[in-house]
C-alpha positions in Angstrom: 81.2 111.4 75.9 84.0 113.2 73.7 87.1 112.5 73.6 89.5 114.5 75.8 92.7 113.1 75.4 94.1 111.4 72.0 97.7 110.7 71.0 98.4 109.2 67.6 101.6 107.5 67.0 103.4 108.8 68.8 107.1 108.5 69.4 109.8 109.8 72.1 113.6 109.3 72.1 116.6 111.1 74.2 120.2 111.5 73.3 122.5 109.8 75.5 125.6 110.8 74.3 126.6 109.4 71.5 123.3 107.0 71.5 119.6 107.7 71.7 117.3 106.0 73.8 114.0 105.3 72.6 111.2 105.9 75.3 108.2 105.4 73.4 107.2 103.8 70.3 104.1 105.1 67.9 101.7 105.1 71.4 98.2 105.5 70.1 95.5 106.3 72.7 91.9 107.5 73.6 90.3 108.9 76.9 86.5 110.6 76.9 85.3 112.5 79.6 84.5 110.7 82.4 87.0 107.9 82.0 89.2 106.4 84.3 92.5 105.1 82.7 94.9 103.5 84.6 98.6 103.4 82.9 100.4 100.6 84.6 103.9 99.8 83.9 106.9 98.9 85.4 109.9 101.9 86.3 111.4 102.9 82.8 108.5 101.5 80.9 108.1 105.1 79.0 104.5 105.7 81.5 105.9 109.2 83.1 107.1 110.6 79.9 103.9 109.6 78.5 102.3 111.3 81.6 104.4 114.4 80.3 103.5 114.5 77.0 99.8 114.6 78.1 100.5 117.3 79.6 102.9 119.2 77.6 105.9 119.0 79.8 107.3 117.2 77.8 107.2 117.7 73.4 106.7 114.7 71.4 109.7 114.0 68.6 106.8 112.7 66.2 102.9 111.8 65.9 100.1 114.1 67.2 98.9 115.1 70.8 95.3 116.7 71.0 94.3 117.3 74.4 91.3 119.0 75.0 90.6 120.4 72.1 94.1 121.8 71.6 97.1 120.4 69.9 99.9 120.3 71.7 102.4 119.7 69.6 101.8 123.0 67.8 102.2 125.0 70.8 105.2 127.0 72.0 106.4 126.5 75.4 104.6 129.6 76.5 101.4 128.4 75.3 101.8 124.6 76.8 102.2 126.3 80.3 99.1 127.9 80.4 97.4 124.9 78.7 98.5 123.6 82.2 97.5 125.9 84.1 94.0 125.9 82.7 93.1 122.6 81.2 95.0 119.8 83.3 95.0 118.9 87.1 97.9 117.4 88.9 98.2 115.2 91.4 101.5 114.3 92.6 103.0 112.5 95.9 102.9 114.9 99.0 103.3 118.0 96.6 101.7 120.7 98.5 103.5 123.9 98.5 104.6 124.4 102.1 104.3 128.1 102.8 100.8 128.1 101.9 97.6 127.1 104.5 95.8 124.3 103.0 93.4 126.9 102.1 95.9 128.9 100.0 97.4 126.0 98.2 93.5 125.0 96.8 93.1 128.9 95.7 96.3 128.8 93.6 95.0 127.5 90.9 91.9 129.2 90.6 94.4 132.7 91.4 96.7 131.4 87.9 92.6 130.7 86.1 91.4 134.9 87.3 88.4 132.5 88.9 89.5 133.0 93.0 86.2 134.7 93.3 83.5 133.8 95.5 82.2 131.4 93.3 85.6 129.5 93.2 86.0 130.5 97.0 82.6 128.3 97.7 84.0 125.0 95.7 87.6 125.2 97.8 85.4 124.9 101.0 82.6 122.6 99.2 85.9 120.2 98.0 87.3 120.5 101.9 83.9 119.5 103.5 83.4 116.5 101.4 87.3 114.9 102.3 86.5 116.0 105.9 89.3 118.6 106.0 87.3 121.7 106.6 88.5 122.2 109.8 92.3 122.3 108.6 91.5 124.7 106.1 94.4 127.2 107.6 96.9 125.1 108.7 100.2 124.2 106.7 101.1 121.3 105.1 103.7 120.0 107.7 101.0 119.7 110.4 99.2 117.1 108.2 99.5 113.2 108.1 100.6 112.1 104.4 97.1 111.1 103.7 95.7 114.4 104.9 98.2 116.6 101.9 96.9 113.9 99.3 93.2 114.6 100.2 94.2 118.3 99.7 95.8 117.1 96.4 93.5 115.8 95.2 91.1 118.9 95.7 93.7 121.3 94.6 93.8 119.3 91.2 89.8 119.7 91.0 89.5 123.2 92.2 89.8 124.7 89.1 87.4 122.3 86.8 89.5 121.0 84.3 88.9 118.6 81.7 91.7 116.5 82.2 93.1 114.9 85.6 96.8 113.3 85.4 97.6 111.6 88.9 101.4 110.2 89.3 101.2 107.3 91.3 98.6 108.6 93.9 99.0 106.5 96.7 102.6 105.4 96.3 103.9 106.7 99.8 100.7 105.6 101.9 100.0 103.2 103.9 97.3 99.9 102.6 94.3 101.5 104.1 95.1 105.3 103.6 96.4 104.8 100.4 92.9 102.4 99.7 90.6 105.7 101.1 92.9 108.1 98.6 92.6 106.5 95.5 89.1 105.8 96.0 88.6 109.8 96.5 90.6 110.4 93.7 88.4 108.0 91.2 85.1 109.4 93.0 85.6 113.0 92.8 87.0 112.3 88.9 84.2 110.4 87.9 81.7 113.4 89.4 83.9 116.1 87.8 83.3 114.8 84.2 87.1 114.8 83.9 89.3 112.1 81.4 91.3 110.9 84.6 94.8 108.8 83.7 96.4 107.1 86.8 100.0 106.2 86.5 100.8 103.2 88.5 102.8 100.5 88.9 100.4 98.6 91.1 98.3 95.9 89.7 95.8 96.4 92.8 95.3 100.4 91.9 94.6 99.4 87.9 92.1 96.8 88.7 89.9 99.5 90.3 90.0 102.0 87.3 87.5 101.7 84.4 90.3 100.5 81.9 94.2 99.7 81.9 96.4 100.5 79.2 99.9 98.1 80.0 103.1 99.7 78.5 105.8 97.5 78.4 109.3 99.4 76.6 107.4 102.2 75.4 104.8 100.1 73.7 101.2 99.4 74.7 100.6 95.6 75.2 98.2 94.2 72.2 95.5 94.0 74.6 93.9 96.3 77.2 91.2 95.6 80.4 87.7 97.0 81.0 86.4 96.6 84.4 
């Protein structure tokens, strides 16, 4: 597999005041396709904004970002967002836009790609069969339990076929069992998708189950990382 996401020394600090707070501190890292990484750390570790950088929220002060294909730090802001749009799959806690059917939140995406054709019309309701959630294709997000809107999270951040999957502690607001029968959809359907899928988390239990775990520990990676 090739390599989908690398970040070379890279480096992140924010003014606080007078002082600057250092966030993360020459972060080196590889993911290929396929991967499953999970990025465990503890709050204020540096794992969101590294998360962000990924993703080109957020702009690195130093070192190099290539994420599919593309450097990020290059870009303009203009260009990151439709980097996002195109190239990167979210999935957050419960964030499902509430106006829209379940159906209509999947299509988004593929509406912001030009790809909500019938083509991309058949993998919403393929994605929707296989979590189960066929049948609640046109109902809105309130009417769902919390591990209903992360199944349709999950789909919505497959939907459009992008290389890389970033999921933001997953399963954080669930319950044991749901959140067990979410993550294991989410590491599933990104293993099947080809995708480089990196899981923040600060749960030992949810790294364990992905394919490798990079620790950061005050924006730093440990010296050592797991394979499962």
């Amino acid at each position: 597999m090739s390599t989908i996401i690398e970040l070379e020394n890279v480096t992140k600090a924010y003014d606080e005041g007078a002082a600057s707070r250092v966030v993360l501190r020459g972060v080196s890292m590889r993911i290929e396709g396929a991967e499953t990484v999970a990025l465990l750390g503890a709050s204020g570790s540096g794992k969101s904004t590294l998360l962000n950088i990924v993703s080109g929220l957020t702009v690195a002060d130093s070192g190099t970002v290539r994420v599919a294909g593309s450097e990020l730090t290059r870009m303009t802001a203009a260009e990151r967002t439709l980097f996002r749009g195109r190239q990167v799959g979210f999935v957050f806690q419960f964030y499902l836009i509430p106006t829209l059917t379940v159906e209509e939140n999947l299509r988004l995406p593929l509406q912001l790609n030009d790809s909500d054709d019938p083509q991309g019309r058949a993998r919403v309701n393929d994605l929707l069969a296989r979590v189960g959630l066929i049948d609640r294709k046109n109902t809105f997000p309130d009417r769902l339990s919390g591990g209903e809107q992360q199944r349709v999270a999950v789909c919505r951040a497959l939907v459009h076929q992008p290389p890389v999957i970033l999921a933001d502690e997953p399963t954080g607001n669930l319950d044991g069992e749901t959140a067990q029968e979410v993550l294991q959809l989410v590491l599933e359907l990104g293993r099947e998708s080809g995708a480089a899928l990196l899981i923040v988390t600060h749960s030992e239990e949810v790294a364990a189950q992905c394919g490798r775990t990079l620790r950061i520990v005050e924006g730093q990676f440990a010296d050592h990382e797991v394979r499962i």
